[in-house]
C-alpha positions as CSV (number, residue, x, y, z in Angstrom):
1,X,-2.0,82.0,30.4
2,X,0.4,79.9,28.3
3,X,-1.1,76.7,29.4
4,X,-4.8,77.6,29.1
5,X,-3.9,78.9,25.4
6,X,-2.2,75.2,24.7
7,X,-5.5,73.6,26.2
8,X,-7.7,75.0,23.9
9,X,-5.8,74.2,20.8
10,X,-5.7,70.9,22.2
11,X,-9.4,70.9,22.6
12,X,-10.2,72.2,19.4
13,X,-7.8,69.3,17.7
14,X,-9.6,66.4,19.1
15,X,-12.8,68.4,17.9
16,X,-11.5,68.2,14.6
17,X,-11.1,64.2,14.7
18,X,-14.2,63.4,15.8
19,X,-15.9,65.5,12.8
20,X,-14.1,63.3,10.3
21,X,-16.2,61.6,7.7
22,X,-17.2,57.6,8.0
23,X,-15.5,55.8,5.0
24,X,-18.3,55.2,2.3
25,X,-20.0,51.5,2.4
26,X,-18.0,49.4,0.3
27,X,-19.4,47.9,-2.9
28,X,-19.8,44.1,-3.2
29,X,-21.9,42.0,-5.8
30,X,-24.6,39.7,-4.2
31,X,-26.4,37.5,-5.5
32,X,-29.3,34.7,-4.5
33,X,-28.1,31.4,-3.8
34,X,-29.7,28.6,-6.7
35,X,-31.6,26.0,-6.1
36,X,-32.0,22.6,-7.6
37,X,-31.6,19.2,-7.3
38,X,-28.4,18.0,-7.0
39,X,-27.1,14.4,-7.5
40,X,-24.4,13.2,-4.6
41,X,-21.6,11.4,-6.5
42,X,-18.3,9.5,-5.5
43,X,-15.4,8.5,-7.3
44,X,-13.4,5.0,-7.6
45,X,-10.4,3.9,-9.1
46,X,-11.1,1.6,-11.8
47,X,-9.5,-0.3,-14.8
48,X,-10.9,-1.0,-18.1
49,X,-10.9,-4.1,-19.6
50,X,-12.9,-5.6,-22.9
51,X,-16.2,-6.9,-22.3
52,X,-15.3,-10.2,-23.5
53,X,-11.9,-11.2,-23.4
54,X,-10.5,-14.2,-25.4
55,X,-6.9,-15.9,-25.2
56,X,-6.5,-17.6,-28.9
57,X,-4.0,-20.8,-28.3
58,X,-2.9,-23.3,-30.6
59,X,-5.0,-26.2,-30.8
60,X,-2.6,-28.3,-32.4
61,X,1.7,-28.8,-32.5
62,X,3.4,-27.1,-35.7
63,X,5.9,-24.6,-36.6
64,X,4.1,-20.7,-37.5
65,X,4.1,-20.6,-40.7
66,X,3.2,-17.3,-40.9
67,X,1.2,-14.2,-38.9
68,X,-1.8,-12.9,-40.7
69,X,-2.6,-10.1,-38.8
70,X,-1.6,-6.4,-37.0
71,X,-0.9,-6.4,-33.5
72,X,-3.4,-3.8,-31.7
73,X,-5.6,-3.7,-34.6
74,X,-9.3,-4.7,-35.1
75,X,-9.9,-7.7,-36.6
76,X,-13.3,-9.4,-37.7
77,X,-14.5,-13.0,-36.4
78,X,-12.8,-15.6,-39.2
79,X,-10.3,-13.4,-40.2
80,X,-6.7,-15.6,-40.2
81,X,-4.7,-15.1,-37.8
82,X,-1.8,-17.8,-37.9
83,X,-1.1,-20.5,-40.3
84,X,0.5,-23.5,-38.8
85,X,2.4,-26.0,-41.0
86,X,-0.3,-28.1,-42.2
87,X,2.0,-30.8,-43.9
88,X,2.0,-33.7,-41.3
89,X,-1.8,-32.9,-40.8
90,X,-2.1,-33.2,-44.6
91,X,-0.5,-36.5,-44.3
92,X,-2.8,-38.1,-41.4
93,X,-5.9,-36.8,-43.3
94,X,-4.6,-38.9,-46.4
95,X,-3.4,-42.1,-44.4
96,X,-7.5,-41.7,-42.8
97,X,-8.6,-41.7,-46.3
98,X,-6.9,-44.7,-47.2
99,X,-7.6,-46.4,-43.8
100,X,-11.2,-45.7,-44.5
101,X,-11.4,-46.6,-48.0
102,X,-9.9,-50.0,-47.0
103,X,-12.4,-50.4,-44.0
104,X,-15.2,-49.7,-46.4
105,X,-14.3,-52.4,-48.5
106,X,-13.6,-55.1,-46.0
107,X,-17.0,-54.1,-44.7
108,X,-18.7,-54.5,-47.9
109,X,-17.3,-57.7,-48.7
110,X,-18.2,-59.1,-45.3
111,X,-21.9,-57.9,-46.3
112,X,-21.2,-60.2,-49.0
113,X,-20.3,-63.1,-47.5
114,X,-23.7,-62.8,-44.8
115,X,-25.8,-62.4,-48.1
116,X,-24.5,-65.4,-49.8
117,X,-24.0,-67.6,-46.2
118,X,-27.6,-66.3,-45.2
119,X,-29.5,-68.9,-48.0
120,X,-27.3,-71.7,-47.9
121,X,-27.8,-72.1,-44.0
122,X,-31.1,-72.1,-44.3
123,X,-31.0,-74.8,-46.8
124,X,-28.5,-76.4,-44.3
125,X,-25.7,-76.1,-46.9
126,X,-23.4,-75.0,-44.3
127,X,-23.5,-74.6,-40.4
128,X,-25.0,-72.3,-38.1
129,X,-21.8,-71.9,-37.1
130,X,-20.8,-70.7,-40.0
131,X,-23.2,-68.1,-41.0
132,X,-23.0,-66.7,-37.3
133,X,-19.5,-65.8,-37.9
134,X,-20.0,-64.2,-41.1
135,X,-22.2,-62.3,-39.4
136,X,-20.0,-61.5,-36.7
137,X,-17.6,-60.3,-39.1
138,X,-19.9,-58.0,-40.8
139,X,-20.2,-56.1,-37.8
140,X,-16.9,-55.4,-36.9
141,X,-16.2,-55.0,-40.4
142,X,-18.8,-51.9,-39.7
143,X,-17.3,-51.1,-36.6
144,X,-14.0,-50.7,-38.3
145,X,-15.5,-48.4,-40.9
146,X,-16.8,-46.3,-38.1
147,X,-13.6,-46.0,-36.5
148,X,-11.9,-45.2,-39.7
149,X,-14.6,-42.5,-40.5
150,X,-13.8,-40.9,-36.9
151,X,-10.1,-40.9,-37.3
152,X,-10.7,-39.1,-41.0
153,X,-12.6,-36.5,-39.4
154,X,-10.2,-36.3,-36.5
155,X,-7.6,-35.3,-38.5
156,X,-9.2,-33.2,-40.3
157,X,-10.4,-31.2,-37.4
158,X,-6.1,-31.2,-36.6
159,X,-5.9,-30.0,-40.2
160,X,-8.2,-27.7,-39.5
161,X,-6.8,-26.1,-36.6
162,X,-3.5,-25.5,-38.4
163,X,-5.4,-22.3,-39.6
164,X,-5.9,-20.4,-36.3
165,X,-9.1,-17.8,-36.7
166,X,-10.4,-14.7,-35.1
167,X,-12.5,-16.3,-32.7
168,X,-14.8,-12.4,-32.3
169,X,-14.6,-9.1,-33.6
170,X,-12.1,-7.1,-31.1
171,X,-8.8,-5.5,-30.6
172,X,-6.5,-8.1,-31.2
173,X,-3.4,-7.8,-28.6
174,X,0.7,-8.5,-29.4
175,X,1.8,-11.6,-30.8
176,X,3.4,-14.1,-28.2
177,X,5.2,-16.2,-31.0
178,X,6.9,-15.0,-34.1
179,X,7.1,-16.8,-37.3
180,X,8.9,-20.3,-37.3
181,X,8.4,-20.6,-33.9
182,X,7.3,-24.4,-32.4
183,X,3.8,-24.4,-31.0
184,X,1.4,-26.5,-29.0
185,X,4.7,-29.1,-28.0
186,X,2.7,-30.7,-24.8
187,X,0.7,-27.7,-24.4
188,X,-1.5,-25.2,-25.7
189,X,0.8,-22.3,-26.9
190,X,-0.7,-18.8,-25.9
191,X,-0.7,-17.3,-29.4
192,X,-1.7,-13.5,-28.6
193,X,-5.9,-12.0,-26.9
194,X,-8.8,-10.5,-28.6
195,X,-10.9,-8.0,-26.5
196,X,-13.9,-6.8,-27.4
197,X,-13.6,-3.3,-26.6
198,X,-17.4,-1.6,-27.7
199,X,-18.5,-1.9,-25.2
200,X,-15.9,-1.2,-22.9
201,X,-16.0,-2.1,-19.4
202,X,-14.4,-0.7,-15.7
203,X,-14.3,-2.7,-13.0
204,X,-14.0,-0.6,-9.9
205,X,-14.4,-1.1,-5.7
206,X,-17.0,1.0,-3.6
207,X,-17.1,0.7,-0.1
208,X,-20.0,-1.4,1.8
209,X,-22.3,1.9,2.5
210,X,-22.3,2.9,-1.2
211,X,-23.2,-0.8,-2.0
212,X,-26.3,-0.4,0.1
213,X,-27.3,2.8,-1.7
214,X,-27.0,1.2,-5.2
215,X,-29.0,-2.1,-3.5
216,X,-32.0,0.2,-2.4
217,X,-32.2,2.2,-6.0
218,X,-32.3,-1.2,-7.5
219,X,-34.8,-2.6,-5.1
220,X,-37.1,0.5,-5.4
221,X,-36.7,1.5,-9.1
222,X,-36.5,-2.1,-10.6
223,X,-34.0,-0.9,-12.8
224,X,-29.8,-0.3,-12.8
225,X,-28.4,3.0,-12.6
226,X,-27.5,4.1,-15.7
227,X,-25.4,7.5,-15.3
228,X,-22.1,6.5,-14.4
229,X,-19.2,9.1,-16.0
230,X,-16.0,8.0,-16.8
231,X,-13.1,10.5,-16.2
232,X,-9.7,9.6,-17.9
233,X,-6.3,10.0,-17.0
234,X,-5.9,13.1,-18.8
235,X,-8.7,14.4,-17.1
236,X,-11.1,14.4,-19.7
237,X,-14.6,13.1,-19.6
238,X,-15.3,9.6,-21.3
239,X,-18.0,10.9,-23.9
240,X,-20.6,8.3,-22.8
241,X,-22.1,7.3,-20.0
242,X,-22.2,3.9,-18.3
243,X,-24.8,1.4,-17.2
244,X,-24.4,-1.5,-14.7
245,X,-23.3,-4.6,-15.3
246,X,-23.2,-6.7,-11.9
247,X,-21.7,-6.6,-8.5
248,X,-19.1,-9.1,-7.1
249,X,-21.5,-11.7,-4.4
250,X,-18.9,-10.9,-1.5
251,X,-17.2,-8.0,0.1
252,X,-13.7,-8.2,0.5
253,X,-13.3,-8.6,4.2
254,X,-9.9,-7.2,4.1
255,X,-10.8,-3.5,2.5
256,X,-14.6,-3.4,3.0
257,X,-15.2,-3.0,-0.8
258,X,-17.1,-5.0,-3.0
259,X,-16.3,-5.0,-6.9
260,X,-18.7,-3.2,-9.6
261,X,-18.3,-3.5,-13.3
262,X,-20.0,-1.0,-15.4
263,X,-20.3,-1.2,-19.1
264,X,-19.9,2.3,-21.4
265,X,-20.5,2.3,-25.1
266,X,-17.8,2.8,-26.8
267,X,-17.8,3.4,-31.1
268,X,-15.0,5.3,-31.3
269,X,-12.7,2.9,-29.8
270,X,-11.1,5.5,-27.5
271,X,-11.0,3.7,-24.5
272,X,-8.7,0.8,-24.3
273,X,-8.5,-2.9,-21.9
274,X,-6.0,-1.5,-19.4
275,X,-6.8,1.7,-18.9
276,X,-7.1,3.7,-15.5
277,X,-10.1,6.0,-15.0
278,X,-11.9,7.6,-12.2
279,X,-15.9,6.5,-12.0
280,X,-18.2,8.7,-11.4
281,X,-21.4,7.6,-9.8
282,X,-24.5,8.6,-7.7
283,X,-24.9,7.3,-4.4
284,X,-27.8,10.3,-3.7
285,X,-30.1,12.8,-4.2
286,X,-30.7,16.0,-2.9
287,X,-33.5,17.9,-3.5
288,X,-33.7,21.4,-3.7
289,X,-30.9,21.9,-2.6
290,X,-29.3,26.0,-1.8
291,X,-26.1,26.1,-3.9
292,X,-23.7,29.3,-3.9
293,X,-20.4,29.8,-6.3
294,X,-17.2,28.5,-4.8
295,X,-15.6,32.2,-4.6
296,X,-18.8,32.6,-2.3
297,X,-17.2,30.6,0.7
298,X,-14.4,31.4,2.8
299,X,-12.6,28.3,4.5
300,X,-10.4,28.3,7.6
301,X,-9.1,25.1,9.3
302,X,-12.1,22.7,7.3
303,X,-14.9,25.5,8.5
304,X,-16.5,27.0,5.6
305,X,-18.8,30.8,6.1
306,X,-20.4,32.7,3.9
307,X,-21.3,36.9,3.8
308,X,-24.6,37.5,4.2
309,X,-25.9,40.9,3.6
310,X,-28.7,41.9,6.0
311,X,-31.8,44.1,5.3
312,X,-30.1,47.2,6.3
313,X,-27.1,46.3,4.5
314,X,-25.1,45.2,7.8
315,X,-22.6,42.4,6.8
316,X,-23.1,39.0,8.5
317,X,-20.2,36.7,8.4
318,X,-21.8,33.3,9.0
319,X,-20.5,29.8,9.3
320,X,-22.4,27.4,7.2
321,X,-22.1,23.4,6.5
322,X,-21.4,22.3,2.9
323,X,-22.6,19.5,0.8
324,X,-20.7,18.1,-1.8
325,X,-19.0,20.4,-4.8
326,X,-21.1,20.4,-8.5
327,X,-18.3,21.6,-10.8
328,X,-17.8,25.7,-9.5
329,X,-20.6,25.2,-7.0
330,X,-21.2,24.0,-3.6
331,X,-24.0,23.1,-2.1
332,X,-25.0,24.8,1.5
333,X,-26.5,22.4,4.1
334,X,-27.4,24.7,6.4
335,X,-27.0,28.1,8.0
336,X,-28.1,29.3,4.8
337,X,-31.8,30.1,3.6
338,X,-32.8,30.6,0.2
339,X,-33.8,34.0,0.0
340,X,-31.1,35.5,1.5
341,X,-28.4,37.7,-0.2
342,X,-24.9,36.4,-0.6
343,X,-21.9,38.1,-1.6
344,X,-20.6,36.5,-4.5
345,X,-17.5,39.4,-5.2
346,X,-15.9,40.9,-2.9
347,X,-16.2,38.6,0.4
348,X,-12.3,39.6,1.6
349,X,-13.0,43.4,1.8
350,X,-15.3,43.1,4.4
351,X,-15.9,41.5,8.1
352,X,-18.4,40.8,9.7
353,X,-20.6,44.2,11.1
354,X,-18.8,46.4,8.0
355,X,-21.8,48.7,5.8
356,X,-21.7,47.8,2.1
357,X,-23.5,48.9,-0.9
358,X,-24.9,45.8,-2.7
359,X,-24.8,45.5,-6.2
360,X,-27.3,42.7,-7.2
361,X,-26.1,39.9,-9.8
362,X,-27.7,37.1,-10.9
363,X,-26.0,33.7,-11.4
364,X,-26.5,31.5,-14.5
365,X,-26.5,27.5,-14.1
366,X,-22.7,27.1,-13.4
367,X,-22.7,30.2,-11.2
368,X,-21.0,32.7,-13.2
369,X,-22.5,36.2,-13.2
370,X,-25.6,36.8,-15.6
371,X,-26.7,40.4,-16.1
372,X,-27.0,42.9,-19.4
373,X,-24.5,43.8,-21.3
374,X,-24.3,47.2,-20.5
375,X,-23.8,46.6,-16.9
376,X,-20.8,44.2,-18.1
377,X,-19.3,46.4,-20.5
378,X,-19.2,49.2,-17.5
């Protein structure tokens, strides 16, 4: 009787579990996915540099006198830049003047001498001979004159150069000599570089596929692209976008790149020759593409999935491919329709066959949630 007695409380205890209440669905937002075209960009390494670059040398051999100007700073074309001492120049241009002033003068009076020899030969006063040297005379009389007149205005070209100018309008770089310095002694002397830095430009390798894209746009469209981004080291965005310059004629056999240079504006003078910056550029476009928010994906081992709620609520987990990432978005290349309802919050409290109780969302542009107020101060 004992063991009969234990039996049915037995029986009556596993009764008991199998009367227990299911757990409630659990609540998770969902959302649509969003749809829009979405641009396909890469990034390269890149350096700025000015968009004309200019070494300033000295033209002529001299001690600096003095520097005229602020390293790093703008400076306008013509502005002065170096003074070299002009003394010996000064010297040579008067030693030309005199040379010049004497050549004149022979000259004239060998103009002279053909005027006044000119009659008398032809009144057989005196030879031929005679009157053909004066004339002879004359000329290189002229030619001397000419030569004199060069060397006067070759030295004061030298002169000249003594004062080195601002060649453009740029950032003008460090000063390679200081004051009393010897310059130009059997060479040009490097003196400091001007680059004009608005507009800036980046020079930056892409790989031979990418070249091919930017060769069909061009081919097709006629025009550049136009909407490169410039990211800084900082990791701040360049405030302007960039436009295409040119592209290098080979491709480096030993990387498989080819060089770019892009041009950005650049009135502010924020960006520098020398920089590094990530470039930002298209290589393609998808349309209408199915994008869902980042917290929307779940990732294991490089295999993305998604939660898909089904029609009677069921939870689907479902491995999806993914396009490339647009800021907190990612775009969904397939296993993933348009119309179907996501879970956007709440992915990690569920597996795949769980019940759940969707609370609908909508997403704005960047994929942030986008309801009432009410429901968000609730």
């Amino acid at each position: 009787m004992k063991y009969v007695w234990t039996a049915i409380l037995l029986l009556a205890g596993c009764g008991k579990e199998d009367t227990v209440a299911a757990p409630p669905p659990v609540p998770v937002k969902v959302a649509l996915p969003l749809r829009r075209d979405v641009p396909e960009t890469r990034e390269s390494v890149g350096q700025t540099r000015g968009s004309t670059e200019v070494e300033v040398r000295a033209r002529v051999e001299g001690f600096i006198d003095a520097v005229r100007f602020q390293e790093g700073r703008v400076v306008r074309r013509g502005d002065v830049l170096y003074l070299i001492d002009p003394k010996p120049y000064l010297a040579a241009v008067n030693q030309a003047k005199g040379n010049l002033a004497s050549a004149i003068a022979d000259h004239a009076r060998a103009k002279q001498d053909v005027a006044r020899y000119k009659p008398l030969v032809e009144a057989n006063a005196i030879s031929r001979e005679e009157y053909e040297t004066s004339v002879a005379l004359e000329r290189a009389a002229a030619a001397k004159a000419d030569a004199a007149r060069a060397s006067l205005e070759s030295s004061e070209l030298d002169l000249g150069y003594t004062t080195v100018t601002a060649p453009i309008d740029g950032l003008a770089g460090k000063t390679e000599v200081k004051t009393g310095a010897l310059v130009g002694k059997g060479q040009t002397t490097l003196l400091t570089t001007i680059s004009a830095h608005d507009p800036i430009h980046c020079r930056f390798s892409i790989s031979e596929r990418d070249y091919l894209t930017f060769a069909r746009r061009v081919n097709q469209g006629g025009e550049s692209p136009t909407d490169f981004e410039m990211i800084l080291s900082d990791g701040s965005l360049f405030p302007h976008k960039g436009r295409f310059i040119f592209i290098e004629r080979l491709v480096d056999p030993t990387t498989g790149t080819i060089l770019v240079e892009v041009a950005f504006p650049n009135p502010e003078g924020l960006a520098r020759p020398g920089l590094f910056a990530r470039v930002r550029y298209p290589v393609a476009l998808h349309k209408g593409a199915i994008l869902v928010p980042l917290r929307a994906l779940s990732e294991l081992q490089a295999t993305y999935s998604v939660g898909v709620v089904m029609p009677d609520n069921r939870v689907e987990i479902r491995p999806v491919k993914v396009g490339p990432r647009l800021r907190n978005l990612r775009v969904v290349e397939s296993g993933l329709k348009p119309d179907e309802r996501v879970i956007v919050d709440g992915l990690l409290k569920v597996k795949s066959g769980s019940i759940v109780a969707p609370i609908p969302v909508e997403l704005d542009d960047a994929g942030a949630e986008e309801g009432p107020p009410e429901r968000e101060a609730k």
